[in-house]
Backbone bond lengths (Angstrom), bond angles and torsions (degrees), N, CA, C in turn:
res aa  C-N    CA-C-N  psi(-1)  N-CA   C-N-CA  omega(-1)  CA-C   N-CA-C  phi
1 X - - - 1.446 - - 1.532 109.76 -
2 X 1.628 113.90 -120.83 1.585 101.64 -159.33 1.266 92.44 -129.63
3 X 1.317 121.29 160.97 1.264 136.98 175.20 1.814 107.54 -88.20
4 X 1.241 130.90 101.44 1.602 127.49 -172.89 1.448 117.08 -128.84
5 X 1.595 91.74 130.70 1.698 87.50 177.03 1.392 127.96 -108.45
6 X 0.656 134.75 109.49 1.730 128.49 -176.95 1.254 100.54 -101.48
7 X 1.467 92.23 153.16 1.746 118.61 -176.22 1.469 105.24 -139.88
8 X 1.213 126.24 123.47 1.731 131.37 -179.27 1.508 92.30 -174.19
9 X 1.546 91.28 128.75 1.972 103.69 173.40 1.338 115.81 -92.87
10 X 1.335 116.95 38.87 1.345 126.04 179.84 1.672 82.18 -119.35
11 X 1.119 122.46 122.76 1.651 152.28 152.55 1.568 107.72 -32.75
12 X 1.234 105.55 -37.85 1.710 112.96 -139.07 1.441 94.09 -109.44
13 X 1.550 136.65 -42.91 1.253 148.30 178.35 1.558 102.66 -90.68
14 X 1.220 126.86 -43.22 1.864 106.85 163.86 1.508 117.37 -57.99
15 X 1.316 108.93 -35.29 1.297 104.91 -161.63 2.337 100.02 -81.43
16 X 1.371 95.12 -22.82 1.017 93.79 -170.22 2.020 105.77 -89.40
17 X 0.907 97.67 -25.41 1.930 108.83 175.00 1.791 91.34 -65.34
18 X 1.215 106.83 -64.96 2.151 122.03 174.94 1.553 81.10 -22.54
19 X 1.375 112.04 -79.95 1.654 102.26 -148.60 1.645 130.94 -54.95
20 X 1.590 96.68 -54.99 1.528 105.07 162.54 1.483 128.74 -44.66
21 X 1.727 94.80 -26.06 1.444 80.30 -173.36 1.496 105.49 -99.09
22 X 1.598 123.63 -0.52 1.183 108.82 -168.68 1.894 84.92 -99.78
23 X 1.484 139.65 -24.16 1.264 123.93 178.02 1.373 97.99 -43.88
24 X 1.526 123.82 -54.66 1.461 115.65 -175.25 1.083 137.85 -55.15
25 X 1.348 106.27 2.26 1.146 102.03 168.09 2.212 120.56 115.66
26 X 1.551 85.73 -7.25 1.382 108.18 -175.98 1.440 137.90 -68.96
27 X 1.202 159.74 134.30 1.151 121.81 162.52 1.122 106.73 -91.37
28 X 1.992 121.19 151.63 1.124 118.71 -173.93 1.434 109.76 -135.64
29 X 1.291 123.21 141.50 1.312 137.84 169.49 1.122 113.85 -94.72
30 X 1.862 140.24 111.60 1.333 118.96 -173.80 1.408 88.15 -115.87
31 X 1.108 116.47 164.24 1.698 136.67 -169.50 1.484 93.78 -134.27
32 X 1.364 112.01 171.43 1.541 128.80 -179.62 1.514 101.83 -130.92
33 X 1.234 141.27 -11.34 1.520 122.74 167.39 1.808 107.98 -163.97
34 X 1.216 112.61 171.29 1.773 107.35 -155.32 1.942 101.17 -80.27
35 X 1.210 137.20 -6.59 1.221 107.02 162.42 1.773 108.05 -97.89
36 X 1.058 131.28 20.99 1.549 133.31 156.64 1.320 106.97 -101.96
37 X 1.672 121.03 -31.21 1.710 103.81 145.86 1.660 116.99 -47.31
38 X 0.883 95.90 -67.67 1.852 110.94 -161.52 2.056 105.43 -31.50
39 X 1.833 88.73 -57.15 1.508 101.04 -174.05 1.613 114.65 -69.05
40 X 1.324 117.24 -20.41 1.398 122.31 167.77 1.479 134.32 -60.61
41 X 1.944 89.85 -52.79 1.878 102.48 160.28 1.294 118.25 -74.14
42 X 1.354 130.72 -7.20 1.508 140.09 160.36 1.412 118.13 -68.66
43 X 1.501 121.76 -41.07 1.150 145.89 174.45 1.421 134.28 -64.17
44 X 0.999 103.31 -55.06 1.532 126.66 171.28 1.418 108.94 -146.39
45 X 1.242 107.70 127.55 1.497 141.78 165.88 2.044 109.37 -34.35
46 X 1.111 102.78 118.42 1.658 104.75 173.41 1.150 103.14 -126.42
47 X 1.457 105.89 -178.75 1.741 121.71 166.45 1.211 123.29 -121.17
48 X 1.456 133.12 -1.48 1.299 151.50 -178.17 1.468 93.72 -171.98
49 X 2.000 93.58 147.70 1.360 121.09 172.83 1.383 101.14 -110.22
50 X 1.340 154.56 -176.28 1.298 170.98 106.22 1.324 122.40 -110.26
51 X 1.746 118.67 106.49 1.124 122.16 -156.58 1.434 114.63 -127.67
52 X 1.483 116.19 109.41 1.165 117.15 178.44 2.109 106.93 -46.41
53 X 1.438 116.95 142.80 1.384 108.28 179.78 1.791 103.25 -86.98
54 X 1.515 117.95 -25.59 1.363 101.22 -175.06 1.779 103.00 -115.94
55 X 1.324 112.20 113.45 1.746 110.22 178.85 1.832 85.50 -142.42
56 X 1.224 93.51 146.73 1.655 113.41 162.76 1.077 105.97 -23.40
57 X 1.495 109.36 141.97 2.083 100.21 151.75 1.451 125.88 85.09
58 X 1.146 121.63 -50.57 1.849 134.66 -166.13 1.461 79.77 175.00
59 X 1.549 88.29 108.66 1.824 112.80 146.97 1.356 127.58 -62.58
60 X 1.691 115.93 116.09 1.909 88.58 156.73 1.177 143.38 -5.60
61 X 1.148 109.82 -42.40 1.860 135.19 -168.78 2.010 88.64 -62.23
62 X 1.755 100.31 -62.83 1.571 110.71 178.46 0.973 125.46 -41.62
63 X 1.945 118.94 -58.68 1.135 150.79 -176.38 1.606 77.45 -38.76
64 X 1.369 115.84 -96.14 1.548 127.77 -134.24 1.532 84.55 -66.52
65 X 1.261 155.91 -83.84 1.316 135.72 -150.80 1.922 112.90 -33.31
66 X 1.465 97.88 -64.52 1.540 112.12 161.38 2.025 121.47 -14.57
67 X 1.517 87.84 -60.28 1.370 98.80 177.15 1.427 108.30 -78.34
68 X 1.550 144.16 -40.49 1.060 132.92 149.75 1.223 134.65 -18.28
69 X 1.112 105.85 -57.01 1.850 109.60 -179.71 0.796 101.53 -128.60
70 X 1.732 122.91 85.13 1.293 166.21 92.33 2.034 118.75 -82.57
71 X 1.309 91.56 125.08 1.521 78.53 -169.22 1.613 108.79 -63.00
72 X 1.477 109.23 -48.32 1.279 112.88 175.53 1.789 136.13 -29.18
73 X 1.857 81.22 -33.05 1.932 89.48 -169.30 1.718 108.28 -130.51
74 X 1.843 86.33 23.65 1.476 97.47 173.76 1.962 119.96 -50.66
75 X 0.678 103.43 -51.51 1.600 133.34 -166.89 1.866 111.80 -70.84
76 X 1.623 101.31 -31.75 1.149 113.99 -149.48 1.975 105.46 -64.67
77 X 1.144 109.39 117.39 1.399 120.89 -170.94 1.550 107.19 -55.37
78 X 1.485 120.08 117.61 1.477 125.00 -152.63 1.573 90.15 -130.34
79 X 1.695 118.89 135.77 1.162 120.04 175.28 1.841 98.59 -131.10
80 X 1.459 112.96 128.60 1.559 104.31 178.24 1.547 109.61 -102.12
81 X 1.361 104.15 155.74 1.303 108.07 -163.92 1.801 99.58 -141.36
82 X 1.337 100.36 119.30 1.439 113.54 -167.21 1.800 120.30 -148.39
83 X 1.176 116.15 160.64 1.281 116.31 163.32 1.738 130.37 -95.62
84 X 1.445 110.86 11.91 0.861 137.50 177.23 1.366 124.81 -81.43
85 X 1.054 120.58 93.15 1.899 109.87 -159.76 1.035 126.63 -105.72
86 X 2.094 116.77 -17.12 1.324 135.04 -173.52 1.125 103.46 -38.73
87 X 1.608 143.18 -175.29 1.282 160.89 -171.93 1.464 90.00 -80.31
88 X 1.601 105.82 -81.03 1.909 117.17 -166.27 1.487 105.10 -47.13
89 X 1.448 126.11 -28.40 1.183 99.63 -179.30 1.247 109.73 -84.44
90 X 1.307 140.63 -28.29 1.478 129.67 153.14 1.203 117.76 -44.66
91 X 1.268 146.59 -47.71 1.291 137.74 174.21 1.756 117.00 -58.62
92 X 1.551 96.22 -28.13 1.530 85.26 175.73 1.695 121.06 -91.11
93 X 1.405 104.31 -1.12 1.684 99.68 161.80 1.574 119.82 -88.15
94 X 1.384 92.35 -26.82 1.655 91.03 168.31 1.398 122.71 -59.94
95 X 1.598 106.45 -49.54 1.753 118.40 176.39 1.799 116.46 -58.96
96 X 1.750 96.32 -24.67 1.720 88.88 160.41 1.261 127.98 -87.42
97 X 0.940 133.04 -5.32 1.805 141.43 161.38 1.511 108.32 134.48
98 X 1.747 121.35 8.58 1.116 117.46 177.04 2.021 118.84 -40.48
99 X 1.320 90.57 153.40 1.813 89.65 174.05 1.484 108.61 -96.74
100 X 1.015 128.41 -18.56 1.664 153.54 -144.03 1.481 115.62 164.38
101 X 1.585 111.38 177.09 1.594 115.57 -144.92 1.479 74.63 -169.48
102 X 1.604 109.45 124.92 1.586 121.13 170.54 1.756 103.22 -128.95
103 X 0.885 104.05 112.71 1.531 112.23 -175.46 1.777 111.75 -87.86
104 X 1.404 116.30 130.79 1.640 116.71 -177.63 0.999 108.98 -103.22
105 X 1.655 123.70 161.76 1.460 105.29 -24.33 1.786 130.85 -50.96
106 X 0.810 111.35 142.24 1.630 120.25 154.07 1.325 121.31 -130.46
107 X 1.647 112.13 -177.01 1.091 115.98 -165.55 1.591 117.03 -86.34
108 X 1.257 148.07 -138.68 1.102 141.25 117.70 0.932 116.20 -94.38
109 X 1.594 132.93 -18.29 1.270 123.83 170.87 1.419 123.38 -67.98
110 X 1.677 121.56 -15.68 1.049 124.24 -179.23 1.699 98.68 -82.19
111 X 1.170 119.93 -56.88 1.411 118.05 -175.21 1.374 106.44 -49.50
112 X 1.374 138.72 -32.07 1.189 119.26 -169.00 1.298 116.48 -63.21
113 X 1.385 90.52 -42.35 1.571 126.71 -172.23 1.436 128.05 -38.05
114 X 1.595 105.90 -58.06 1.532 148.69 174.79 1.469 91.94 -72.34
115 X 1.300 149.13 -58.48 1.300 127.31 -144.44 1.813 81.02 -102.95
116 X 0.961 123.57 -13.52 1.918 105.75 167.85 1.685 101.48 -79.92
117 X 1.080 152.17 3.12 0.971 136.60 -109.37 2.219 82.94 -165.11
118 X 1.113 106.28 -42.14 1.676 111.61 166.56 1.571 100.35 -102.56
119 X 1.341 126.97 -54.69 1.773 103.74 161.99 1.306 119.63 -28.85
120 X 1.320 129.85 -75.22 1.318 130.89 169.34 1.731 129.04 -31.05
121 X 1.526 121.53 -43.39 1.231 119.73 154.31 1.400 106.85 -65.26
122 X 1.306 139.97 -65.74 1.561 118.69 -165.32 1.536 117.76 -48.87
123 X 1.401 112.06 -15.87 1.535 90.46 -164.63 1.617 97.81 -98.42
124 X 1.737 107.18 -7.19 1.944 98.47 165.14 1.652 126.59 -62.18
């Protein structure tokens, strides 16, 4: 399957995104805040990010622009994951290069769902 990294400083939702996605079959890298994202997708090669938008330090919001303009992690299929649900804050993960926007709570069935679902476009 895919190589995925998620980053969220909530213990309880990395560890719980980690699981679903590794039952599926995934390997997963979870991080605890956006420059241990940043240095991870710098580090080793992934296929999806999942980025909490609010963590200490470097926001998701950061993370994914960051990874944008990098040629290397230009491309790299980015899904944000937040408790933030208003309209503008959806528009502002989109305007950072998000691929998708998963709003919490959710299910795991939705997350599985959504990140097969932007895997599948990157590899067209």
């Amino acid at each position: 399957m895919a190589r995925v990294l998620v980053a969220d400083d909530d213990a309880d939702i990395r560890d719980l995104v980690a699981f679903k996605l590794t039952q599926s079959g995934h390997e997963v890298t979870a991080v605890e805040d956006g420059m241990a994202a940043l240095k991870a997708a710098r580090e080793q090669p992934v296929d999806l990010a999942l980025l909490d938008i609010r963590m200490p330090g470097m926001s998701g919001l950061d993370v994914c622009r960051e990874l944008r303009a990098a040629a290397e992690t230009a491309t790299l299929p980015v899904i944000m994951i937040t408790a933030r649900s208003q309209e503008g804050d959806v528009e502002v993960g989109f305007a950072a290069g998000a691929d998708d926007y998963i709003i919490k709570p959710f299910s795991p069935r939705e997350l599985s769902s959504r990140v097969t679902a932007v895997l599948s476009r990157a590899e067209r």
